[in-house]
C-alpha positions in Angstrom: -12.4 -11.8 -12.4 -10.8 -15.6 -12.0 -7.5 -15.2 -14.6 -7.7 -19.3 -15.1 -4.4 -19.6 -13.1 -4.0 -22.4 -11.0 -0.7 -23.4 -9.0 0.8 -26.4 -9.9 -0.6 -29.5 -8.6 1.1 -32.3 -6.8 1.7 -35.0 -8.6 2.1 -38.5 -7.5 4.1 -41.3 -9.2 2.4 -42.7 -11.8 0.3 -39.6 -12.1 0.2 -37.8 -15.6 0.3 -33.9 -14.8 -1.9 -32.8 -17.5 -4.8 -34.8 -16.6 -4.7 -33.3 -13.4 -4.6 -30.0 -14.5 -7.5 -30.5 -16.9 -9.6 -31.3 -14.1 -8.9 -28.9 -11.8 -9.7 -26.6 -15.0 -12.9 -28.0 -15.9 -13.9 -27.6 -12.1 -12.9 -23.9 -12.0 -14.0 -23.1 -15.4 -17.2 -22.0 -14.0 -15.8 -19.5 -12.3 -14.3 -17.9 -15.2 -16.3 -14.8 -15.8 -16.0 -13.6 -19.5 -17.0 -16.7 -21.2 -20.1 -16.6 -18.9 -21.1 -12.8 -20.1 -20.2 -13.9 -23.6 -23.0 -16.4 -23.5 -25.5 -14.4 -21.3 -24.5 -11.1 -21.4 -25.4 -7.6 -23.4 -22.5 -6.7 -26.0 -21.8 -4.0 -24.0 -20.8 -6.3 -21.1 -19.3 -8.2 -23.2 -17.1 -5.6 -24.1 -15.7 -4.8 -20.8 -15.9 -8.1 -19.2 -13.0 -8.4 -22.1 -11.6 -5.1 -21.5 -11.3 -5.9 -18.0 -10.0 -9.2 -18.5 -7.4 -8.0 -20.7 -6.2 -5.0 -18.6 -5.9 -7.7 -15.5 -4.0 -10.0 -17.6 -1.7 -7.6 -18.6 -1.0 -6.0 -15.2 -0.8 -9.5 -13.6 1.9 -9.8 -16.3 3.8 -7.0 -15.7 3.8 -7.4 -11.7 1.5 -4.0 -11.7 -1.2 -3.8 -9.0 -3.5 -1.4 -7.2 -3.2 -3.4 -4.2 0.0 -2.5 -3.0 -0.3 1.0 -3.9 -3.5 1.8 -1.7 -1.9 -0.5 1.3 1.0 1.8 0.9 -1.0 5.0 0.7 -3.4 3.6 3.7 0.0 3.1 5.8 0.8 6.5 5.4 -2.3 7.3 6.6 -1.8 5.6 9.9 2.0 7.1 10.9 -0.6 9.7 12.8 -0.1 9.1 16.6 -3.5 9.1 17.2 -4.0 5.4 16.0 -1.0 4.8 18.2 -1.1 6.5 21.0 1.2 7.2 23.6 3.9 5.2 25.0 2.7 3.0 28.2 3.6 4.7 31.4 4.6 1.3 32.5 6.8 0.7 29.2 4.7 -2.2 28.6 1.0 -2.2 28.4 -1.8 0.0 28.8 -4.0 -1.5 31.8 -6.4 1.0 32.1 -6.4 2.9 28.8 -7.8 2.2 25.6 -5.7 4.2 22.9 -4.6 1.6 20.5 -6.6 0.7 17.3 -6.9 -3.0 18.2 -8.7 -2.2 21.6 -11.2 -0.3 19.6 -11.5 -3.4 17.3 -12.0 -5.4 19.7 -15.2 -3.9 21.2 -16.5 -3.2 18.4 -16.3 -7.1 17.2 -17.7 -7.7 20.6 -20.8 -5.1 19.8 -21.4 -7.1 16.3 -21.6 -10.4 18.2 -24.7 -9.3 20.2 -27.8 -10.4 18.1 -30.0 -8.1 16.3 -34.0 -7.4 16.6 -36.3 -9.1 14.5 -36.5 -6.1 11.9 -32.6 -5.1 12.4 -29.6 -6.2 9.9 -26.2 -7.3 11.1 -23.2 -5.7 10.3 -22.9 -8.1 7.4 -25.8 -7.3 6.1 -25.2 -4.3 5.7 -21.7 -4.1 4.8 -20.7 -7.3 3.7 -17.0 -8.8 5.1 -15.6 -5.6 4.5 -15.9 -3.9 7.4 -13.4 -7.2 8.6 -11.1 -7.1 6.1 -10.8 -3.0 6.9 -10.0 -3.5 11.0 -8.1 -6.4 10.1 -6.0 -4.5 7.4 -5.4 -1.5 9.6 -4.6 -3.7 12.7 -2.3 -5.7 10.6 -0.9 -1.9 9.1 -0.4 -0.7 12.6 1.2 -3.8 13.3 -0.9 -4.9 16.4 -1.7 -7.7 15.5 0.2 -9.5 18.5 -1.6 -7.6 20.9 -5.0 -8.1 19.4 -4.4 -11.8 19.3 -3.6 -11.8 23.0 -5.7 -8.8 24.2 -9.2 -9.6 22.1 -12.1 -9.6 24.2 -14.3 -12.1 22.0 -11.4 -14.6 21.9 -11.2 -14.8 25.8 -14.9 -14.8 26.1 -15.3 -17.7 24.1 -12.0 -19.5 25.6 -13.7 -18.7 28.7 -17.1 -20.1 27.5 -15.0 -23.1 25.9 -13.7 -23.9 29.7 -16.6 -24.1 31.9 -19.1 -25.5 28.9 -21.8 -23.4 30.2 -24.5 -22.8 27.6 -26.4 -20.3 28.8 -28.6 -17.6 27.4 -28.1 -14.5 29.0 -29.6 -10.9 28.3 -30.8 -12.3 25.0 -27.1 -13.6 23.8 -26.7 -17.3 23.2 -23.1 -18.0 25.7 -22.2 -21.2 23.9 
């Protein structure tokens, strides 16, 4: 839930700090979840909504998250060689192969960009961002994320499609 902590604000000469920061609070008070399910909520959500926002608070406090620990743990995961792969027989790049993760990604992002039936969900809907957030996070844990930047299939497409200003629809798939 929002915690109600916002980063200082610039200030300009002549500007009074508080007055800022009152109305950057009054714009993200609505975000602020327990006083929300205080007014609309069952008393058992209003229970833990304050649980929860106690127990956050608290670990905020302290410096404790989950976050770190399950990035760690995930890492560990990944020292396998199979999300590496081998070494390039070149001692650069593989040409030919696909055995790194961020290849994989790649297509796969490629796959989600071609556009469903009429009675077919996307990728989103079913799965929300998080499927992103996961090949991001393990491309980013692998540390490929240079190689994915330069190697990304989508990205060249579109700088492709950016260069010759073609818009075209081709096999059902909107090029521009």
């Amino acid at each position: 839930p929002f915690q109600n902590i916002l980063p200082r604000v610039h200030v300009k000469e002549g500007e009074r700090l508080d007055a800022k920061m009152k109305r950057l609070e009054s714009k993200y008070a609505p975000l602020h979840l327990v006083p929300l399910i205080e007014r609309l909520g069952t008393p058992q959500q209003i229970a833990i909504a304050r649980e929860g926002d106690l127990l956050t608070k608290e670990r905020l406090c302290c410096g404790l998250s989950m976050f770190e620990v399950i990035l760690t743990r995930i890492r560990s995961f990944l020292d396998d060689p199979i999300w590496r792969g081998p070494l390039p027989s070149n001692g650069v790049m593989h040409v030919d192969e696909c055995v790194e993760f961020h290849r994989l990604w790649s297509a796969m992002q490629f796959v989600y960009c071609i556009p469903v039936g009429t009675h077919e969900f996307t990728v989103e809907q079913c799965f929300g961002d998080g499927l992103h957030w996961a090949g991001c996070m393990i491309i980013v844990l692998l540390g490929q994320q240079r190689r994915f930047a330069v190697l990304d299939f989508c990205y060249h497409l579109l700088k492709v499609q950016k260069h010759d200003g073609k818009d075209e629809i081709i096999k059902n798939v909107v090029c521009g």
